[in-house]
N, C-alpha and C positions, 0 to 999 in steps of 0.2 A: 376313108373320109366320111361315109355314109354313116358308118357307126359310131363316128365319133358324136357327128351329131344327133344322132339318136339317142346315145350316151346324156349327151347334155339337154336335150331337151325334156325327156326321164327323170333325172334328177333336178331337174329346174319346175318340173309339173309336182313334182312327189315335195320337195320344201314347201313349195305353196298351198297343198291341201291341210291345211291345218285347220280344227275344228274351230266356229266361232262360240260352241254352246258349252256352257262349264260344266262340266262333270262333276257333283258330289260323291263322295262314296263313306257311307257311313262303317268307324268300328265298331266290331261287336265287345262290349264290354265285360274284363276280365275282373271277377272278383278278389283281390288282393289280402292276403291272411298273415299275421305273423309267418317269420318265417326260421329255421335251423339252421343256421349256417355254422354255428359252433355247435358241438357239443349240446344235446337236448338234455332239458333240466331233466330232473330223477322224475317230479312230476310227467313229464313229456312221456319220459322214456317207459315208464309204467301203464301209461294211455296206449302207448303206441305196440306195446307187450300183451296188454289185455284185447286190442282191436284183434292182431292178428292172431291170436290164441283164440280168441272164441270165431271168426271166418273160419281156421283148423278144423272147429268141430262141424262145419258143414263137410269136410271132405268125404266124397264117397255120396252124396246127395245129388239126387240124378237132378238135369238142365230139366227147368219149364219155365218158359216164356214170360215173364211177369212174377216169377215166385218171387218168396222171399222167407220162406219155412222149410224147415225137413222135409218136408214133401215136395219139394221142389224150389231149384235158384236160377235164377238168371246172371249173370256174369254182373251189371249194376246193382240188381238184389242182393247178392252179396255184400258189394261194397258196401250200399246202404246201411243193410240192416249190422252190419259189421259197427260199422260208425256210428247208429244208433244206441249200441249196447255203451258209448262211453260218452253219451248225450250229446254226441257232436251230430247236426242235422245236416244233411246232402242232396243235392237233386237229383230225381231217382233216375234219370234217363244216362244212358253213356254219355251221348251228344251236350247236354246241359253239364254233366261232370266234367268235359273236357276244356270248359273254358271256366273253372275256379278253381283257385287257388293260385297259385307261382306257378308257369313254365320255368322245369329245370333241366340242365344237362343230363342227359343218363350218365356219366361218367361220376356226376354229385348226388344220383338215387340215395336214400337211405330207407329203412324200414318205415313202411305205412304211408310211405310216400305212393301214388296210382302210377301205373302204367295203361297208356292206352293203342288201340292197335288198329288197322283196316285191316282186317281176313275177307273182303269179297274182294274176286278179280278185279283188275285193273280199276281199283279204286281207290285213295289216299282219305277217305270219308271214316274218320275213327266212328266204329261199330262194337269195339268190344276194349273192357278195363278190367284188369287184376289191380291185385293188392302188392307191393315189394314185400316179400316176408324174412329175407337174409339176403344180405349182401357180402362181400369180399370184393376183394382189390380183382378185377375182372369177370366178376361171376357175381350177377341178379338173380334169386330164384324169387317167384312168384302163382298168390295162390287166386283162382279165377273158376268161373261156370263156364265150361264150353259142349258147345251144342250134343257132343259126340259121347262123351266121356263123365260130363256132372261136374262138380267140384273137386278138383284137384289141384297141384301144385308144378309150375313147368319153371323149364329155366329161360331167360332170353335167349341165351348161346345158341338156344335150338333153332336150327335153320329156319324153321316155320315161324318161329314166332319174333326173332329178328329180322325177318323180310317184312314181315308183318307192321313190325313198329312204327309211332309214327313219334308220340312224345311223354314225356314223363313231368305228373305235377305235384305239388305238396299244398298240398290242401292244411296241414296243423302249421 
């Protein structure tokens, strides 16, 4: 019997604490871009052929912090300067890259669409972006600066960098 009322007195205390003070919470504002859901024009498709053909010729170009030349890329430097070459302008940080363009499904990735990723422990904080450079019907490969290695090309599939994932945007 004790507990029953205990029970109820619990729950009769816990409905009652409701806050009197209103809580705003602001969004953060997502920049909106045409988007591909069919079939990219030949225009498109040529932009988006020339983006990741020339990020390619960074491959083998060792990681520095802020690069954005053969002498050195940083994983956003890439993207950038990638997306520079076909006049389209980008914010050069991950963090600022991760909230323009469309949130899409990874399952609707296509070429030159970004993927972005957390690689520090126990943290969901997207830190690091590649490029989608070929896609197939369950298999993403993707070209990116990582700290270890330079400029090179990984797949999602790879354990590390599907644990890693966090979302995929279309910026064209």
């Amino acid at each position: 019997m004790k507990n029953i009322i205990l029970l109820l007195i619990l729950a009769i205390s816990f409905t009652n604490c409701k806050s009197s003070k209103r809580i705003v919470t602001k969004k953060t504002k997502t920049t909106k871009t045409t988007t591909r859901k069919s079939a990219p024009t030949t225009a498109s498709t040529k932009t988006i052929e020339n983006i990741i053909d020339y990020a390619k010729t960074f491959e083998g170009t060792r990681y520095k912090y802020g690069g954005t030349t053969k002498r050195g890329m940083d994983c956003s430097g890439l993207v950038v300067t990638a997306f520079s070459k076909e006049n389209i302008i980008l914010p050069r940080t991950t963090s600022d890259l991760s909230k323009r363009g469309e949130w899409i499904d990874v399952k609707e990735v296509q070429e030159g669409d970004l993927l972005f990723f957390a690689t520090k422990k126990n943290s969901r904080k997207v830190n690091h972006v590649g490029i989608v450079s070929s896609v197939r019907p369950g298999y993403v490969e993707f070209i990116h600066s990582t700290t270890s290695r330079g400029v090179i090309t990984s797949k999602l599939s790879e354990r590390y960098w599907y644990q890693a994932y966090v979302q995929a945007r279309r910026v064209m």
